[in-house]
C-alpha positions as CSV (number, residue, x, y, z in Angstrom):
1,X,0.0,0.0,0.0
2,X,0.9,3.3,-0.9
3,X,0.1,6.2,0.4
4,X,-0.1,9.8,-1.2
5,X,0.7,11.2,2.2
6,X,0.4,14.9,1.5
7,X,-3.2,14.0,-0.3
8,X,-4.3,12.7,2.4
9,X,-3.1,14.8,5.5
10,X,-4.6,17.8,3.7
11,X,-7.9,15.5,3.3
12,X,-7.4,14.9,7.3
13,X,-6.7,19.0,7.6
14,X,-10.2,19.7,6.3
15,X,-12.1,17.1,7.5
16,X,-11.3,16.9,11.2
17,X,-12.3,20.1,13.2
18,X,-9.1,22.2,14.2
19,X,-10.5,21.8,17.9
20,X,-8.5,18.8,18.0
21,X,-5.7,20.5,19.8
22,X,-2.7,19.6,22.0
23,X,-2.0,20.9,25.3
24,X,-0.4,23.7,24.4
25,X,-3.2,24.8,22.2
26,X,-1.6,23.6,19.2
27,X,-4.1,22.3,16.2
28,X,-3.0,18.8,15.6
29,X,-6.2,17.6,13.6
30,X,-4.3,16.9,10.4
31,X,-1.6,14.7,12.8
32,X,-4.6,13.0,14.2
33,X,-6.6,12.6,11.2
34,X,-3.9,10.9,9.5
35,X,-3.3,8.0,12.1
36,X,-6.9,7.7,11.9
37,X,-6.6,7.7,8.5
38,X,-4.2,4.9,8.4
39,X,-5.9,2.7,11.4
40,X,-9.0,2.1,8.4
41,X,-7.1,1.9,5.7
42,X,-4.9,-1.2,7.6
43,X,-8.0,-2.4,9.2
44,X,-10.2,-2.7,6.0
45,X,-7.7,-3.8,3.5
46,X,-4.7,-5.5,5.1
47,X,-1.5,-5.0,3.5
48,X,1.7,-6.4,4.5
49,X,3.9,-3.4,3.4
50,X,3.0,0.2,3.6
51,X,5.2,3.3,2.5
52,X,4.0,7.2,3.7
53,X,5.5,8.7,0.2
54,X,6.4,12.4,0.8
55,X,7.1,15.4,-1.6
56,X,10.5,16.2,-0.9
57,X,10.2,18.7,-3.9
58,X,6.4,19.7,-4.2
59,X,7.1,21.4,-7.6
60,X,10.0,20.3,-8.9
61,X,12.2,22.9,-11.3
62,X,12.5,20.6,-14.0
63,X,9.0,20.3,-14.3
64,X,9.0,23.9,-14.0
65,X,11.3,24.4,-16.9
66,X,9.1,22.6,-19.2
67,X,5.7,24.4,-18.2
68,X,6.6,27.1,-16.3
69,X,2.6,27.4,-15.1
70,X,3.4,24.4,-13.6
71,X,1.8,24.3,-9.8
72,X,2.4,27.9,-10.3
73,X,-1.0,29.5,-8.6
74,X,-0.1,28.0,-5.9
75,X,3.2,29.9,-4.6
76,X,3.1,32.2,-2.1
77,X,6.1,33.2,-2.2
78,X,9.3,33.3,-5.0
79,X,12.2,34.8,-4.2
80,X,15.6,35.2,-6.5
81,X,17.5,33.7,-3.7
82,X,14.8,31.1,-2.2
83,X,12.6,28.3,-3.0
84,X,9.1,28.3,-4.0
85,X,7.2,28.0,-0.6
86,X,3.4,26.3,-1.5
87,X,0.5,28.1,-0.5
88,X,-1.0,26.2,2.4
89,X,-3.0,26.6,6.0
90,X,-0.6,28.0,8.2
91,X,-2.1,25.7,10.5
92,X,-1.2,22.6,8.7
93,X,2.3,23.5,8.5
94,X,3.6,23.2,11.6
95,X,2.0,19.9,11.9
96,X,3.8,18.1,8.8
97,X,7.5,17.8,10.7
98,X,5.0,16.0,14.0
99,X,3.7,13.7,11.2
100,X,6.9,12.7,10.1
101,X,8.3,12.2,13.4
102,X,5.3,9.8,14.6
103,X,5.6,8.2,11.5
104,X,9.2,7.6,11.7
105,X,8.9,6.9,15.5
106,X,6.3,4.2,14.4
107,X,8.7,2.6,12.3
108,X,6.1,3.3,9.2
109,X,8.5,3.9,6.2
110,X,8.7,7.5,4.7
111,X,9.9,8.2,1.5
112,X,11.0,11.2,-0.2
113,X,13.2,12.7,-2.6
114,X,14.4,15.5,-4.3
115,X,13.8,16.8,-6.8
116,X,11.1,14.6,-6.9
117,X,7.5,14.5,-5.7
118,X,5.6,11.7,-4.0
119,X,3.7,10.8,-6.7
120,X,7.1,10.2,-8.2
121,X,8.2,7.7,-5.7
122,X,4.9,6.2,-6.5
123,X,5.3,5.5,-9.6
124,X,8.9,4.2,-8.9
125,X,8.2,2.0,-6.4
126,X,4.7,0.4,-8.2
127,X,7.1,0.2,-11.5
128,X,9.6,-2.1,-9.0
129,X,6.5,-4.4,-7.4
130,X,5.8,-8.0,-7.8
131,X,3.2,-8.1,-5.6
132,X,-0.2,-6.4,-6.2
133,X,-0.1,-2.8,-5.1
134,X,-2.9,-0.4,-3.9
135,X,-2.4,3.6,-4.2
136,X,-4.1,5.7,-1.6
137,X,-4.8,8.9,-3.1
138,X,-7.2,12.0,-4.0
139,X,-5.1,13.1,-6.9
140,X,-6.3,12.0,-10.4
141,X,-2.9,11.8,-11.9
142,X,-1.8,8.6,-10.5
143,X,-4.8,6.8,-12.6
144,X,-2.3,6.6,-15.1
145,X,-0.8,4.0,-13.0
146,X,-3.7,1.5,-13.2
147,X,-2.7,-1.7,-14.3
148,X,-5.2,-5.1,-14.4
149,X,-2.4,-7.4,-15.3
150,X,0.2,-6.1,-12.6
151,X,-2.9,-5.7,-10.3
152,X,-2.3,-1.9,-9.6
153,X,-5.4,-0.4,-8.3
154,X,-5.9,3.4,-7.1
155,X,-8.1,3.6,-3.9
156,X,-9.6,7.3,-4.3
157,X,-11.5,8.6,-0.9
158,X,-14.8,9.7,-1.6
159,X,-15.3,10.7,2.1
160,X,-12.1,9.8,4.7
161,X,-10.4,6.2,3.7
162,X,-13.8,4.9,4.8
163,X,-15.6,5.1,1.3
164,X,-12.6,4.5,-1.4
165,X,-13.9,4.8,-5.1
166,X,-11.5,1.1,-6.5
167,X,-10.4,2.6,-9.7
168,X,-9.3,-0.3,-11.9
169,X,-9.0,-0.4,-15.7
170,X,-13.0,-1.5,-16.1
171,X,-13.7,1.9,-14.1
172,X,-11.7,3.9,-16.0
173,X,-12.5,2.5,-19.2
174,X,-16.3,3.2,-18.2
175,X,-15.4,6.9,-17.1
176,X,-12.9,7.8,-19.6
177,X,-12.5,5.5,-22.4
178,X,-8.9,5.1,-21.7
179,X,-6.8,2.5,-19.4
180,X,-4.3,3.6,-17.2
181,X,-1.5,5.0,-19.7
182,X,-4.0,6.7,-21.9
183,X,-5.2,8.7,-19.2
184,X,-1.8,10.7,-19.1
185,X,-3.0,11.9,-22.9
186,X,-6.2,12.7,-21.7
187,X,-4.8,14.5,-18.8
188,X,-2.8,16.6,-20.9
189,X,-5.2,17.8,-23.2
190,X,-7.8,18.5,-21.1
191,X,-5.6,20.2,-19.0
192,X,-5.6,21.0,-15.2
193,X,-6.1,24.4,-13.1
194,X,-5.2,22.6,-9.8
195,X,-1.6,21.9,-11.2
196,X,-1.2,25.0,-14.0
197,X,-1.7,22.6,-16.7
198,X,-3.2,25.1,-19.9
199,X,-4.9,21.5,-21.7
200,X,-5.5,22.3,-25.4
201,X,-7.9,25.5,-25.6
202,X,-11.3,24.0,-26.2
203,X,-10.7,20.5,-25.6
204,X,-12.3,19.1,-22.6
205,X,-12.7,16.1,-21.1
206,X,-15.4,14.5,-23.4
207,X,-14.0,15.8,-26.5
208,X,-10.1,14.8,-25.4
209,X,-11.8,10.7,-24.8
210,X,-13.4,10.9,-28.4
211,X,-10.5,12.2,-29.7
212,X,-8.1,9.7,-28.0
213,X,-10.9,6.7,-29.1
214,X,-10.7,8.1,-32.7
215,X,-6.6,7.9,-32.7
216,X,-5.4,5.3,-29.8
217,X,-3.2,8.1,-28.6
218,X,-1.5,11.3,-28.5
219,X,0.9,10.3,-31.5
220,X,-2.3,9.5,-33.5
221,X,-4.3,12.8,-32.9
222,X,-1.2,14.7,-33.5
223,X,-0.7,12.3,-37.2
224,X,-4.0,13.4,-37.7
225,X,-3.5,17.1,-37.4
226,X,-1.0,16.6,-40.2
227,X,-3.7,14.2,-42.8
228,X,-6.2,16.8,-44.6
229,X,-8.3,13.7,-44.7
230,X,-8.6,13.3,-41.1
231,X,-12.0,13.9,-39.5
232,X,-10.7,16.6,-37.4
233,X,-13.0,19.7,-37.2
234,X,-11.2,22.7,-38.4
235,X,-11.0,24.4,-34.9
236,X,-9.7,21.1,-33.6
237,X,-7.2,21.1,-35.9
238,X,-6.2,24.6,-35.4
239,X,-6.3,24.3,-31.8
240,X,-4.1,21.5,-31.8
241,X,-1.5,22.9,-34.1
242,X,-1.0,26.0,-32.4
243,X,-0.6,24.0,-29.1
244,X,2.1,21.3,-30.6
245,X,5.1,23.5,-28.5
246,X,2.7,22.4,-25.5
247,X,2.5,19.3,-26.2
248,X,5.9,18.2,-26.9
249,X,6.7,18.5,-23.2
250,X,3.9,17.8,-21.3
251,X,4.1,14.3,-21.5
252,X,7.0,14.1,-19.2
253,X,5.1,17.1,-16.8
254,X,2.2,14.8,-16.4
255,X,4.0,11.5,-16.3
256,X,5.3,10.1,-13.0
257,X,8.9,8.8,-13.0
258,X,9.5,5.6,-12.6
259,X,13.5,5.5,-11.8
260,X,13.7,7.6,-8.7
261,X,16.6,7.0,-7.3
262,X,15.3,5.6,-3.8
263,X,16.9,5.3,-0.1
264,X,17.0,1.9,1.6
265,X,14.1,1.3,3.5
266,X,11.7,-0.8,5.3
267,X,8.3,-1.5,3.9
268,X,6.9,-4.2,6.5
269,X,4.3,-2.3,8.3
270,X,5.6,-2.6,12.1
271,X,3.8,-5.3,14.4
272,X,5.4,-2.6,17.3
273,X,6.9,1.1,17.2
274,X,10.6,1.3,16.0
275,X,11.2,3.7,18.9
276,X,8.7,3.5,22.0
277,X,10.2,5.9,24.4
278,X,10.5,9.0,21.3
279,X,6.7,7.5,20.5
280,X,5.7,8.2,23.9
281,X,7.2,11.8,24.3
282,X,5.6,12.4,21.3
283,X,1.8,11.3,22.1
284,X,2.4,13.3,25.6
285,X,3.4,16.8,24.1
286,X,0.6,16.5,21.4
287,X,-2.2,15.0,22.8
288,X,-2.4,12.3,20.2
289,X,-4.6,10.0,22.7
290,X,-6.9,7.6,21.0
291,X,-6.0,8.3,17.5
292,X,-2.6,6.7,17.8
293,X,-3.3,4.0,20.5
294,X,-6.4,3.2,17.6
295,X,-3.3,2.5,15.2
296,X,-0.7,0.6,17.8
297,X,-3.8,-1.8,18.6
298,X,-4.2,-2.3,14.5
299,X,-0.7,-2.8,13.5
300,X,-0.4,-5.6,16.9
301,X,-3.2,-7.4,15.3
């Protein structure tokens, strides 16, 4: 199992009430909310390895480079000498290093690595499986991943971990009319606002799966810009030739790597915490009462 951490502490941020507090005031709903989190997805589904993938580089500059849009709206501040810092609740920032501690105190394995982002790690570590994998997330992109034969599935939540949306190939092939690779061409034309993606002007979802269905792929739409006997509408075509700069790069913006260069680790989700005495400081200073004791219980079995 692998988990789109940031997706899901920010899901955990919003949907547990910031009155979840330490003892020194301090909101720690998303820190809660995630080991909650965690206790039903370990509960309902079992898996025998479980990695917390991080974004050690939330928008990577070679990305950047190639679309400079790229994840763009959401800086809040660029500086010549500094990194982009991401736009995000400045009380769910504080919380992040806690999360990583208790997971790390846990002995649940975190990954991350720059210049990459988790959903980069992702796609590394399902490219390396042999076993069947399951993707925790509530970001689209990773649908490209979905793979029957290598049993890759993408658990989406719907509302917490509680009610997960099983995207397989059959769903997507019902929703989009594409299979797990295909959906990084749909992606691209249709575009996305949430991560600066411009799409194809005029191309939408519906018309990006016809087009895709009429072609097999990106290659094939873009061979048919070039055939006057293609059954491209004229603004299609137009719209597709002025965007060709576009979409010579965004493939590689859109599609996850698959060669991260990854740290030794652990995978075996922990029967009992790596470090006890650090876990219990920890649970003392932020009042993480039931929510982790929920979890230790779980992962004993």
């Amino acid at each position: 199992m692998l988990l789109d951490t940031a997706s899901l502490y920010f899901r955990a941020y919003f949907g547990v009430p910031d009155s979840v507090r330490a003892p020194d005031g301090t909101p720690v709903n998303a820190v809660r909310g995630l080991l909650d989190f965690i206790t039903r997805l370990v509960q309902d589904h079992h898996p025998d390895d479980l990695v917390a993938c991080m974004d050690a580089d939330w928008r990577p500059h070679w990305r950047v480079e190639l679309i400079p849009s790229y994840k763009a709206h959401r800086v809040a501040l660029e500086t010549a000498t500094g990194p982009d810092e991401e736009e995000i609740p400045d009380t769910l920032s504080p919380q992040v290093p806690v999360i990583e501690d208790v997971l790390d105190a846990l002995g649940i394995a975190r990954v991350g690595v720059e210049p990459y982002e988790a959903d980069d790690v992702i796609g590394t570590l399902t490219a390396r499986a042999t076993g069947p994998v399951d993707i925790v997330t509530g970001d689209r992109d990773l649908y490209q991943l979905v793979d029957d034969a290598r049993r890759v599935r993408v658990l989406y939540p719907l509302k917490g971990v509680g009610s997960l949306q099983v995207t397989d190939e059959t769903w997507l092939r019902e929703k989009y009319a594409v299979n797990g690779p295909g959906y990084v061409d749909l992606a691209l034309l249709r575009g996305d606002p949430s991560d600066g993606l411009p799409g194809v002007p005029g191309i939408g979802e519906k018309t990006a799966a016809k087009l895709l269905a009429a072609y097999g792929d990106l290659a094939g739409i873009m061979a048919a810009v070039g055939d006057p006997m293609s059954r491209l509408t004229p603004s299609q075509r137009k719209r597709l030739d002025e965007s060709r700069d576009y979409i010579a790069v965004a493939p590689k913006v859109v599609r996850v790597a698959s060669d991260v260069p990854l740290p030794e680790f652990d995978a075996a989700l922990p029967a009992e915490p790596r470090d006890p005495a650090s876990l219990a400081e920890l649970a003392a200073r932020w009042g993480l009462g039931g929510s982790l004791e929920r979890l230790l219980t779980t992962l004993r079995g």
